[in-house]
N, C-alpha and C positions, 0 to 999 in steps of 0.2 A: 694260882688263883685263876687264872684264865683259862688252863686244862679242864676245872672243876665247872667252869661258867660255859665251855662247850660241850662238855659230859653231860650238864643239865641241860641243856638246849639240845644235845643229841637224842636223851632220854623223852623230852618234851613230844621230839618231833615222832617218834615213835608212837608214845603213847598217843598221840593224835592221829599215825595212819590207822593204827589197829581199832581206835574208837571208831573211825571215819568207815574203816571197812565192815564192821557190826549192823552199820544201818539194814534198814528195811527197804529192799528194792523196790520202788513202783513198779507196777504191772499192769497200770492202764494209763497211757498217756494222754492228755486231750488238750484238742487247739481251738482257738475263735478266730486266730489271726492268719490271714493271708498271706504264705509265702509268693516267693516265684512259683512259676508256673511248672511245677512237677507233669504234667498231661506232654509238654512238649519234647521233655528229654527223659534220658534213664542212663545209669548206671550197666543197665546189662539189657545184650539184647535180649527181646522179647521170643519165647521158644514157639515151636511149632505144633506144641502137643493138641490136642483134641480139648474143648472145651463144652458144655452145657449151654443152651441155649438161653436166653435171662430168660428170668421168671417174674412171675405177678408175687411180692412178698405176703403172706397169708398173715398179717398181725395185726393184733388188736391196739390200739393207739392208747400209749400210757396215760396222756389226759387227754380226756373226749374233750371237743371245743368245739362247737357248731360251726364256728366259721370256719373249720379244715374237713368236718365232713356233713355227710347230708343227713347220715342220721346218728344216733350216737353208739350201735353198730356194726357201723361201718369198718371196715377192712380198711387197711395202708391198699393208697391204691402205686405204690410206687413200683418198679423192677429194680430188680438187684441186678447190680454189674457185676461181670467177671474178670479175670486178667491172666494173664499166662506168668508160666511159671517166674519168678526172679523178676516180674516187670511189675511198674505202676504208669507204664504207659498206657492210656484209652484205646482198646478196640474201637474199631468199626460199628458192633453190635452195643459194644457199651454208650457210645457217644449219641447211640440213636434211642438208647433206653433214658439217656438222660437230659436227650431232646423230648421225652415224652414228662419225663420227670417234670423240666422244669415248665414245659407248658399246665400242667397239674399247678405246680405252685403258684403260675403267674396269675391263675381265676381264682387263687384265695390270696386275699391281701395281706391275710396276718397268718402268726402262726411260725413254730422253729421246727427244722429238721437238723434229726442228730443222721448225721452222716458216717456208718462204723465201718470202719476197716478190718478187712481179715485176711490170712493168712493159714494156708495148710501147715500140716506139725511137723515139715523139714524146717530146721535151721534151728538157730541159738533161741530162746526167748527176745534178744536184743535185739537184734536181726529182724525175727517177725514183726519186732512192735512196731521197728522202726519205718518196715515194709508197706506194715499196716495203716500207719499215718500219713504217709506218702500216698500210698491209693486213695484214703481218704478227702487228702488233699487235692488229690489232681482230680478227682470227682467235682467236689466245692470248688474249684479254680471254672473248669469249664460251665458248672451253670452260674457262676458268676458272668462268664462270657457271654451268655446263652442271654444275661435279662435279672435272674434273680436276685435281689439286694442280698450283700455276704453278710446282713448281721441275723437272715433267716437261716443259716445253715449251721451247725456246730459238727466239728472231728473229733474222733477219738479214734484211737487204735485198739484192737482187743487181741492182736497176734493171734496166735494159735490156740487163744483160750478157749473160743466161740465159736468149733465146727459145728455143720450142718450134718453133716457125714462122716462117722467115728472111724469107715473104714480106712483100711491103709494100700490104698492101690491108685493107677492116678487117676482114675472116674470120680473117688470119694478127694483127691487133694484138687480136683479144679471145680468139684461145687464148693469147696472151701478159701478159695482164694476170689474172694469176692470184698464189695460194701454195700451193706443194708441200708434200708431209710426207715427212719424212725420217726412219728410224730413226738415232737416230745410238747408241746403247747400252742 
């Protein structure tokens, strides 16, 4: 009796990894909430390779809203940061793109920015999202520092989904290892 009571609880427990492992993996993670401060530490040091200088982002804002731009128009006037390979630690050049950023935000009172995380097409899917949320993060961390109230910023991760640069060399994996700003309202 009790062979046959473990045999079905053995079978059970089966039947539940193999349904459990059938799911549908996310592939876009998103956060509102405030970790620790990812900008201060990392996991691995930060590499030495050559990076792109930030840029002025060229997009059109998903909802126009007068009170984020001047006309309706208008362009993200945001820069995108970049990061070296393996890291979600803040450059120098990033920290000063997003001293600009957030003085931009701080003359409109209202209004969200989606903050997206990227990552070049080395590594697992898991790896990049996870990469990608962290830079994300530590992005949203620091203009929290800077002034900005965190319930105007929103993260998400896109990994490897969302290159800028399809090529495969490291010019095209460091305009890829960035996070964009998005008006999103």
């Amino acid at each position: 009796m009790r062979k046959e009571i473990y045999g079905m609880l053995l079978m059970l427990f089966c039947l539940t990894i193999v349904a459990g492992g059938c799911t549908k993996k996310q592939m876009v993670k998103e956060d509102d909430t405030l970790g620790q401060n990812p900008a201060l530490t990392s996991q691995t040091s930060p590499s030495t390779t050559s990076t792109p200088a930030p840029t002025t982002v060229d997009q059109e804002p998903i909802v126009k809203d007068e009170s984020l731009t001047e006309s309706t128009t208008a362009v993200t006037p945001f820069e995108t940061i970049y990061f070296d390979l393996d890291s979600y630690v803040l450059r120098q050049d990033a920290r000063e793109a997003l001293e600009n950023n957030a003085q931009w935000l701080m003359k409109k009172s209202t209004g969200t920015v989606r903050l997206e995380g990227n990552c070049d097409e080395r590594g697992s899917d898991e790896y990049n999202l996870a990469l990608g949320e962290k830079r994300a993060k530590a992005a949203k961390s620091y203009l929290v520092t800077l002034g900005v109230p965190a319930d105007r910023l929103n993260t998400i991760s896109y990994g490897k989904e969302k290159p800028v640069d399809p090529g495969h060399n490291e010019a095209a994996w460091a305009k890829n290892r960035r996070v964009d700003f998005v008006i999103v309202k």
